[in-house]
KOLRO-62291 format. One record per residue (C-alpha): x negated, y, z. Coordinates in steps of 0.05 Angstrom, whole numbers, padded with zeros to 5 digits, always signed. Layout:
XYZ
...
This chain:
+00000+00000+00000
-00025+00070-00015
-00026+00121+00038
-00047+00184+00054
-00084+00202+00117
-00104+00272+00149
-00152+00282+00211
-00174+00341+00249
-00230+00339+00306
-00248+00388+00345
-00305+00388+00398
-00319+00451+00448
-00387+00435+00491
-00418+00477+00548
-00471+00474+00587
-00455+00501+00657
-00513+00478+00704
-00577+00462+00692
-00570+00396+00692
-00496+00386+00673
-00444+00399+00611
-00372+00406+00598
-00343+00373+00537
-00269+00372+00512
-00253+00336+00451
-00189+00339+00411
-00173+00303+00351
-00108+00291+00307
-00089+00243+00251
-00041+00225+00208
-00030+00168+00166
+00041+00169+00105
+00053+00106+00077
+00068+00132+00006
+00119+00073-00029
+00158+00079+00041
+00186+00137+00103
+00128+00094+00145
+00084+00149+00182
+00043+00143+00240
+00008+00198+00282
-00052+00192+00331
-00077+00243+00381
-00119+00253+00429
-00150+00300+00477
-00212+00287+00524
-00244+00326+00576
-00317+00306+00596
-00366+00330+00652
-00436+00301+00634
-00498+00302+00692
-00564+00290+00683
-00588+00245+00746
-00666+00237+00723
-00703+00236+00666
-00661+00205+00605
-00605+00181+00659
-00537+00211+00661
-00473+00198+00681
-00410+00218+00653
-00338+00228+00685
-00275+00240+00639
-00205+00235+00629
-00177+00216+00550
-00101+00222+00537
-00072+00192+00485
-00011+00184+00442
+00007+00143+00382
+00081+00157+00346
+00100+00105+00287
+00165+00108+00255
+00216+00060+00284
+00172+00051+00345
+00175+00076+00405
+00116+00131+00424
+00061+00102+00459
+00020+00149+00514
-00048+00124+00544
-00087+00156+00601
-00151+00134+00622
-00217+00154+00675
-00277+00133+00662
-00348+00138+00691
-00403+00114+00662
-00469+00110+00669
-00519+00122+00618
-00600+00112+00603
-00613+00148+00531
-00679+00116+00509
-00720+00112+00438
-00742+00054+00391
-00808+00063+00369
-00847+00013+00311
């Protein structure tokens, strides 16, 4: 089936300590079935604080909300925490 799909993403990042940074993410998509009235949207926002424990560790605490809407379904809605912690690190041959 052909469709046609739009996204938008949009990402605001500051730093506010020295050793920590505020994210918020926001994105949108949506995807038109074209041989059929079939559409389904996505979206999602995120808000992220990001601190830097030592060299190359951080951790990261966030919320993400979510919502899907598909015709002849009912909308979904998400909401999630997370923490996680991080080591960023390098290959080198």
């Amino acid at each position: 089936q052909e469709s046609v799909t739009s996204g938008l993403f949009l990402t605001w990042t500051r730093q506010m300590t020295p050793l920590g940074t505020l994210s918020l993410s926001l994105s949108a998509a949506s995807q038109d079935v074209l041989v059929s009235d079939d559409t389904t949207m996505n979206a999602q926002a995120q808000v992220m604080w990001t601190q830097e424990v030592v060299q190359d560790w951080a951790l990261d605490l966030g919320y993400i909300y979510a919502q899907r809407d598909e015709t002849g379904l009912d909308t979904a809605n998400s909401n999630e925490l997370f923490l996680n912690l991080r080591k960023d690190f390098e290959f080198r041959p």
